[in-house]
N, C-alpha and C positions, 0 to 999 in steps of 0.2 A: 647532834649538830644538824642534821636535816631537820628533823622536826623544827628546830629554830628556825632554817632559813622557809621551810614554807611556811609558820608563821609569818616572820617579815614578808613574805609575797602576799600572803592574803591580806593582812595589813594595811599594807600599802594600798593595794588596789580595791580596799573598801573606802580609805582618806580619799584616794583619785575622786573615785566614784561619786562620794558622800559631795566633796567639796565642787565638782563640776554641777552636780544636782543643785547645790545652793546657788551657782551663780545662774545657770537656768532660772530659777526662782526669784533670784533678784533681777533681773529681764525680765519678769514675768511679772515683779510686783508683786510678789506673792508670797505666801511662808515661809521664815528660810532657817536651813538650820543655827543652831546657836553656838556665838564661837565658841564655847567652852568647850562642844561639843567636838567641834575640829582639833583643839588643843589638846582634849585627851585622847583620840586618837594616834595626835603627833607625840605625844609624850608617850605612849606608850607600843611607839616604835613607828609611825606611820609618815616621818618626818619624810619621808623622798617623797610618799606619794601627794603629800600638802604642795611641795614645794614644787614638785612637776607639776601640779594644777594648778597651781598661783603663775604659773610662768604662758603655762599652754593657756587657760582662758583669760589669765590676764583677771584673776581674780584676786581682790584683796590687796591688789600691791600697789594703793595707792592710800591705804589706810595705818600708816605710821603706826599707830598702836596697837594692832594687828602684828606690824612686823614685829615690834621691838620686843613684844610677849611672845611670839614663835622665832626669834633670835636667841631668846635667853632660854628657850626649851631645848632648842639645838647646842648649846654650850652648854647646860646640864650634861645633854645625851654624850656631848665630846668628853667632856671629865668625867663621867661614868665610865663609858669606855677605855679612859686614858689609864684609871685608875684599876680596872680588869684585866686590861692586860699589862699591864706595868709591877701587879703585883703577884703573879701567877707563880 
C-alpha cells in the first residue's frame, strides 16, 4: 500500500509539473507538450495533479474538448475504483 501511494505522489507531481511546463510554453509560443500526452499521465493515475494545474494556472479550462476527454478519464477512474472496492 505505500508503494501505491508514493506512486500516486510521484504521479501526480510529474502531471503538475508536465502540465504547468506546457502552459509556460503556450505563453511563450513555443513547443508544447501533446495532449495525449497529459491524458496518459491522467489515466494512469495523475488525475489530481492535471486537475490542480488546470485550476492553478488556469490552463486548458477553456478548451471544452479537453475537458470532456479528461471528464470521461476521471469517470473511467471512478468506476474502476467503484468496482475494486465494491467487489473485494
Amino acid at each position: 500500500m505505500k508503494v501505491l501511494l508514493i506512486y500516486f505522489l510521484v504521479i501526480n507531481v510529474l502531471e503538475f509539473g508536465i502540465a504547468g511546463y506546457d502552459k509556460s510554453m503556450a505563453i511563450k509560443q513555443k513547443r508544447r507538450i501533446p495532449e495525449n500526452t497529459l491524458f496518459f499521465l491522467a489515466f494512469i493515475g495523475g488525475s489530481i495533479g492535471l486537475l490542480t494545474a488546470m485550476f492553478l494556472f488556469t490552463h486548458k479550462t477553456s478548451k471544452i474538448s479537453f475537458i470532456l476527454k479528461f471528464a470521461g478519464i476521471i469517470l473511467f477512474q471512478i468506476a474502476i475504483g467503484y468496482l475494486i472496492f465494491t467487489y473485494k
